[in-house]
N, C-alpha and C positions, 0 to 999 in steps of 0.2 A: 642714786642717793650715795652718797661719799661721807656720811654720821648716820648717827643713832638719832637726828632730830630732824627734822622740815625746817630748811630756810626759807622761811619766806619773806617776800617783798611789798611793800604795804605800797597801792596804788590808790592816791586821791588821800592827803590829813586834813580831812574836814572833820567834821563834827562827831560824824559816825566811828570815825575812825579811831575816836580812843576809847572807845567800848574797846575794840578787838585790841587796843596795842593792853589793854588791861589783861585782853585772855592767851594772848601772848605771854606774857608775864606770869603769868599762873601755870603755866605748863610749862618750864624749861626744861624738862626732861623729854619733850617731844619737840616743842619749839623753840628755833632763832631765828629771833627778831634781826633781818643782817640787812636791809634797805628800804627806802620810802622814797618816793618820787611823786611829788606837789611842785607844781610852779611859783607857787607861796612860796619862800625860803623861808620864811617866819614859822608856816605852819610845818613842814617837812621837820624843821629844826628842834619844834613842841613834841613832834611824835617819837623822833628817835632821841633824843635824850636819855631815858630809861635803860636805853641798852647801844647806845654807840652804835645805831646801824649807818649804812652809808648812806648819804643823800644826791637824790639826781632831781633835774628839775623837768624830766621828760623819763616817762616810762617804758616806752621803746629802747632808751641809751639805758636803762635800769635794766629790762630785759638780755639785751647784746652784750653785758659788760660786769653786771654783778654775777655774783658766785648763791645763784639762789635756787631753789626744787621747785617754789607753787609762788604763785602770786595771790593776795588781799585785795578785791577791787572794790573799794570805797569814795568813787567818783558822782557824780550828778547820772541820772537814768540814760538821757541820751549819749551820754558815753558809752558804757556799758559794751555794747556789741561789739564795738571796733577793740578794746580792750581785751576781749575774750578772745578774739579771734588771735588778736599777737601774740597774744600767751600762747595759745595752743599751739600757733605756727610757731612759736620758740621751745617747744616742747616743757612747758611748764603745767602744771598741776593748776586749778582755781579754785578760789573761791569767790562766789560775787554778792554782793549786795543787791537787795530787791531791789527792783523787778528786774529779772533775767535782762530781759531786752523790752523791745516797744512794738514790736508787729510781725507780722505771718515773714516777712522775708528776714527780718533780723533774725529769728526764730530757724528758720532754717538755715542760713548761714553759721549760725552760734552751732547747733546741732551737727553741721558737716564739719567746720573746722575741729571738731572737739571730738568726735568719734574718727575721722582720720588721721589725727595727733594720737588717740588712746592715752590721751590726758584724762585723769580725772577732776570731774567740776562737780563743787558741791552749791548749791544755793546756800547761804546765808541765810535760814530759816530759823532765827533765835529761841523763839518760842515753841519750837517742839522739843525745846531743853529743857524748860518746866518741867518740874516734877509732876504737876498735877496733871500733865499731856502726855507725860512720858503712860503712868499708871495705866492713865485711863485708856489710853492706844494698846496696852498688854490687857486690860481686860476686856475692850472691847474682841481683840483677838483670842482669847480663854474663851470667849462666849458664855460670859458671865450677865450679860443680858440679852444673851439670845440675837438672832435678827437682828438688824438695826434698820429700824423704819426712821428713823430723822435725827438729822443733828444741827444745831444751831451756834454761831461764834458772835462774839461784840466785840468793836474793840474803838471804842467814842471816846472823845475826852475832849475839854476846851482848848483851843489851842490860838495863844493871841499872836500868830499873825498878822502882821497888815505890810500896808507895799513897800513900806521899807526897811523890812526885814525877811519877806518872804522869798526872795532873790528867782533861781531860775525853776521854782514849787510854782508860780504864780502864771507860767507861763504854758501853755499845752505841746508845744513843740519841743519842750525841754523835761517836760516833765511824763509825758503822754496822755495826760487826760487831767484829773483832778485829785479829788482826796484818798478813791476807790482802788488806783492805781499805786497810791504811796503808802499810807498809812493802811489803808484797805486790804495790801495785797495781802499782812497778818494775817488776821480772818480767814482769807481766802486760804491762805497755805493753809491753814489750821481743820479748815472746812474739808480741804480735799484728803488731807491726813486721817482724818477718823472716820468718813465714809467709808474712805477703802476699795474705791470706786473711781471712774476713769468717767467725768463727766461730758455727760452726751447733749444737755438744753439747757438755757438761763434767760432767765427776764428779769428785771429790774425797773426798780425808781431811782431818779438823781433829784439832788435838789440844792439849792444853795441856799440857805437859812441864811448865814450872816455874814460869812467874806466874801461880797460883791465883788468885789476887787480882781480874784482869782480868774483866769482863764474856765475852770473847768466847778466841778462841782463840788461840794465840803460835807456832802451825806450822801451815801447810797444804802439802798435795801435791797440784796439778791435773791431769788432764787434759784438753786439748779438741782437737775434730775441727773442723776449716779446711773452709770449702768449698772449697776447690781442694786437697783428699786430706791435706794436712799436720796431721800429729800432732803434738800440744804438752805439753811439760809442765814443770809449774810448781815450785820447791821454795821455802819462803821458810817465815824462822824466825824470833822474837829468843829462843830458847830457846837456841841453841847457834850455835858459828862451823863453817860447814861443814867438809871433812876436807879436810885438805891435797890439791892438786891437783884439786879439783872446780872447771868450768869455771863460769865466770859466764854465758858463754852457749854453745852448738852448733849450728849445723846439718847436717843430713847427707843430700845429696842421691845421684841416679843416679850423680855423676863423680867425687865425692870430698867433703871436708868440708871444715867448719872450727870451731871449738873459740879462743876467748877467757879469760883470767883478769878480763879486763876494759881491762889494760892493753895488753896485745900480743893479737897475733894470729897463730895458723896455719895454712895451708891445706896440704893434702892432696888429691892427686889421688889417683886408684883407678889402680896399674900403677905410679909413683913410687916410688922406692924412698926419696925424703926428703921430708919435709913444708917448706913453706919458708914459714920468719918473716918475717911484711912489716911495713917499719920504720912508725913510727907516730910522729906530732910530739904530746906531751902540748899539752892546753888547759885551759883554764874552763871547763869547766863550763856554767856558769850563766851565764859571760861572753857564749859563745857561743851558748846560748839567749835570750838577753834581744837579743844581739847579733837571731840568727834573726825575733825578734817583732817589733823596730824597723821589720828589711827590708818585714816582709811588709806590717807598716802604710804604709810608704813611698811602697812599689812596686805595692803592691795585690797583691799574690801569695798563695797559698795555702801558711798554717803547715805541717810537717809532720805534725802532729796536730793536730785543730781538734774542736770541740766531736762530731762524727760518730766518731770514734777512741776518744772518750774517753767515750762512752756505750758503745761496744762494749767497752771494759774494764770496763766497769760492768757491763755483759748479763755478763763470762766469771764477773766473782766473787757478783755475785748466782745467777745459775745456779749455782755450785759451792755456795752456801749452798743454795739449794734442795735441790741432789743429796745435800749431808749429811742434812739435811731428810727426804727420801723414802727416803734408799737410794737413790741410782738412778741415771740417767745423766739429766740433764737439759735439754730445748731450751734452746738459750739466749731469752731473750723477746726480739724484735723492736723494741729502745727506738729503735735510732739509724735516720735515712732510709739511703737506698740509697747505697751510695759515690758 
């Protein structure tokens, strides 16, 4: 590091990508925004505006030629793997956009090039910047409900898709599967975050309600078994907005629980006769994610999801695909090392 900030380089100006050039900007006291590389000239040119970064129209010549610490990867999923890997073999820092990668051998590739670089990679896991996840994840750790025998995530919403707009979401080779693998893997990180737990079986439903159209499926329902005893399960849709009052996430342990919309949060003891709402300070998002990523490059710290988290999100919704697959209840496969 040659500053006091993280230069990073924003790889893929799609859509996703001005969330993050926004939490860039909110943090210039850890972050510069100094390149972007999109084949788009159009879109490269909408993202660095803000801050003059350079533009390349290939992220390997972005890699070999800018002056930058970490890369932003904000590309379509089946890019992903090969993007991670050049980073690391350029000895750059990441962060990537869900899903890590798309299978057991991506999976292990991403994992070797990244631990023999001693790069650090963080997943892109927005929603464990929630206040109301951050809380709940410190109290489920206080043991302020005891045990935790089950927790549960949603994360539905209508989403009008159709074929020509859905671009390469519509397709399974590009996407890796369906809705469970895109918008789904939310849930899933979320899921895996407050069990606490390094999941070992999943079984699942798929189903396609209403975008016919799509390669893969627009609803799935998980379950999966924690090794340390917690049940999980998953709901996530773009088929429908779930029903009024369904939680975005639960857990409910020996002493009592706690139950989120996303924004707030409340907990319940077991013998209370009131459940008591704990206030919560709205953030960014993304601000505070990218904020999280700068730190850990800094300071040398460990993200809170790093590339071993996010292979085991990979292991719950590949094994849910299998269980469709067989019928069955399925191991999860053993992609990520040991915590």
């Amino acid at each position: 590091m040659t500053s006091n900030t993280v230069r990073i380089g924003l790889i893929g100006a799609g859509g996703i990508a001005g969330a993050h050039v926004e939490g860039y900007l909110l943090n210039p006291d850890v972050i510069t925004f100094a390149a972007v590389a999109d084949p788009v000239r159009e879109s490269a040119e909408k993202r660095a505006a803000a801050s003059g970064a350079a533009i390349y129209a290939d992220y390997r010549d972005m890699l070999a030629e800018s002056d930058i610490d970490a890369v932003d990867i904000c590309l379509p999923h089946h890019l992903h793997k090969d993007a991670i890997v050049a980073a690391a073999r350029a000895g750059k820092h990441i962060l990537c956009e869900k899903p890590l990668c798309l299978t057991p051998e991506e999976a292990a590739e991403v994992s070797a090039a990244v631990e023999e670089a001693g790069v650090t990679l963080m997943c892109a896991h927005n929603q464990l910047f929630l206040p109301a996840v951050a809380r709940a994840k410190e109290l489920i750790e206080s043991g302020a409900i005891g045990r935790v025998y089950e927790v549960r995530t949603t994360d539905s919403f209508y989403n009008d898709f159709d074929p020509a707009n859905m671009g390469w979401r519509a397709h399974a080779s590009t996407s890796g599967g369906g809705e469970l693998i895109d918008t789904g893997y939310h849930p899933t990180y979320l899921l895996l975050h407050l069990a606490g737990g390094a999941p070992v079986e999943v079984t699942a439903m798929l189903a396609t309600h209403r975008l016919t159209f799509m390669e893969g499926e627009d609803s799935a329902t998980v379950l999966v078994r924690f090794d340390n005893g917690v049940i999980g399960t998953v709901v996530t849709s773009w088929a429908y907005e779930a029903a009024p009052g369904t939680e975005k996430f639960s857990a409910v342990g020996e002493l009592g629980s706690l139950t989120s919309d996303g924004t707030t949060l409340t907990l319940k003891r077991r013998g209370e006769a009131e459940p008591t709402v704990l206030a919560l300070e709205p953030v960014h998002q993304f601000g505070e994610e990218l904020k999280h990523f700068a730190r850990s490059v800094l300071d040398g710290t460990r993200p809170l999801h790093t590339h071993k988290e996010g292979i085991e999100v990979l292991g719950i919704i590949l094994g849910a695909y299998d269980s469709v697959r067989t019928r069955a209840v399925a191991t999860i496969p053993a992609l990520s090392p040991t915590r």
